[in-house]
N, C-alpha and C positions, 0 to 999 in steps of 0.2 A: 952491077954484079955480072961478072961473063960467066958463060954459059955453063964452064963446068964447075967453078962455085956454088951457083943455085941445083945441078944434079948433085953435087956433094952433100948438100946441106937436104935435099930433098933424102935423099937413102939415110942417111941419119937419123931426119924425123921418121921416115918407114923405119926403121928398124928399133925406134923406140915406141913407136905405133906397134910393130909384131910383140914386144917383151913386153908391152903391158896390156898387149889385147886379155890375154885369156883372165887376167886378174881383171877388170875394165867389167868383161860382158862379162862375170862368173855370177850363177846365181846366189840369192841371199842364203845367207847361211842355215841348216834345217840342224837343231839339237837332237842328239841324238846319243843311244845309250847301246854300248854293245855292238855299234852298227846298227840301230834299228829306229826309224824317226819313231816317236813316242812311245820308247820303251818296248818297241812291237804289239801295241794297239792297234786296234784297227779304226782311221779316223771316221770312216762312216759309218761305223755303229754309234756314234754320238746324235747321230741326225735322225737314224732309222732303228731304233732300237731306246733311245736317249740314256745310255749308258755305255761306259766302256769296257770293249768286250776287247780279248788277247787274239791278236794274228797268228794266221798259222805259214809257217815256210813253205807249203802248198800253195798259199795263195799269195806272193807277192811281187812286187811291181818295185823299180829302181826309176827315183822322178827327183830331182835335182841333187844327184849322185848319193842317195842315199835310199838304203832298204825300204819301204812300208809293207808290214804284212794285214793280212784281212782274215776276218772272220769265215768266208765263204767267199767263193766265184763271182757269186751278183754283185757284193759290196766292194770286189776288186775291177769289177768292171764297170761299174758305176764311179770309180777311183781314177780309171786310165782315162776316162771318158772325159771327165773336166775335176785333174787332182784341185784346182785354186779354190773349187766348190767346198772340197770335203777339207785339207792340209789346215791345221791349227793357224792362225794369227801367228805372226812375229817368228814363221819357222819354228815353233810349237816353245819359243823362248816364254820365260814366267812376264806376263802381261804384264803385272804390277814392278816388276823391274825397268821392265820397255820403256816402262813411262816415264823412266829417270833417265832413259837411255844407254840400261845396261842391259845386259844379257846372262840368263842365269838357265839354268835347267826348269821348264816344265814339266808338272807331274800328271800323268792321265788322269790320274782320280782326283786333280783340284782343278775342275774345268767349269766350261760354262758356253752353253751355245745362245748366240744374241744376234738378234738380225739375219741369222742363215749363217753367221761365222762363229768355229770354234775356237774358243781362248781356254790356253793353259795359265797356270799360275803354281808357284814354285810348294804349297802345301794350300791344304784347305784352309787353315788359320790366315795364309796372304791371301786365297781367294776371299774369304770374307770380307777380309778390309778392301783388299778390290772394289765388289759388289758394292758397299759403302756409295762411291763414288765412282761407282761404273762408267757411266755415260765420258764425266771428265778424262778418267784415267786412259778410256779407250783413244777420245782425241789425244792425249797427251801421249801414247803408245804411238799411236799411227803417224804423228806427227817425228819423232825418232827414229822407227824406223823408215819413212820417207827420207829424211832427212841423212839415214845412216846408207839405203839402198837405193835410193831412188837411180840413181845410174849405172846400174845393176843391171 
């Protein structure tokens, strides 16, 4: 192959390297309602509080190109500090979906914090069956989404 065959073929691959960078490294996708990840909850009121408390536009933070608002100052800045801590499972998608490997809307009030991670679920009635079979559902969750974002 002479030389400028292999630079031909080199700008080609770069330049389908550049058009599919941004889609490639994009972060996993966050649900969201209104522009607001979980409805405008605030995720670390589930940790500190253990309930879900509503955001206010005062207090919020843009963390994988999407809105989250907070209850107060300390819970957003306990937020910017490490969101991976507080940010629902599965981009705040209904757990009990995930685990099929789809993707549905979670709802803040069918939640459930396990191990230090918060899981939504698309009604209380699907958290329940959830909980059922928690433990499975969540490898079979994590295993989907791995598999859906891992090169993300």
């Amino acid at each position: 192959m002479n030389g400028s065959r292999r630079t031909a073929i080199g700008l080609l691959l770069l330049g389908a390297c550049i058009i599919a960078g941004p889609a490639a490294f994009a972060a996993p996708p966050v649900s969201q309602k209104d522009g607001y990840a979980i409805d405008g909850y605030d995720p670390v009121s589930y940790f500190t509080t253990q309930k879900p408390e509503k955001g206010q536009p005062a207090f919020s933070s843009n963390w994988r190109g999407v809105t989250w608002l907070f209850a107060s100052a300390g819970n957003k800045a306990k937020f910017d500090a490490n969101p991976e801590a507080y940010a629902p499972q599965y981009g705040g998608h209904c757990s009990m979906s995930m685990k099929d490997g789809k993707k549905s809307h979670g709802d803040p009030m069918a939640w459930r914090v396990q191990n230090a991670k918060l899981y939504l679920n698309g009604s209380l009635r699907v958290r329940d069956n959830w909980l059922m079979q928690m433990e499975q559902n969540i490898k079979d969750s994590d295993w989907h989404w791995q598999k859906s974002y891992a090169n993300l």
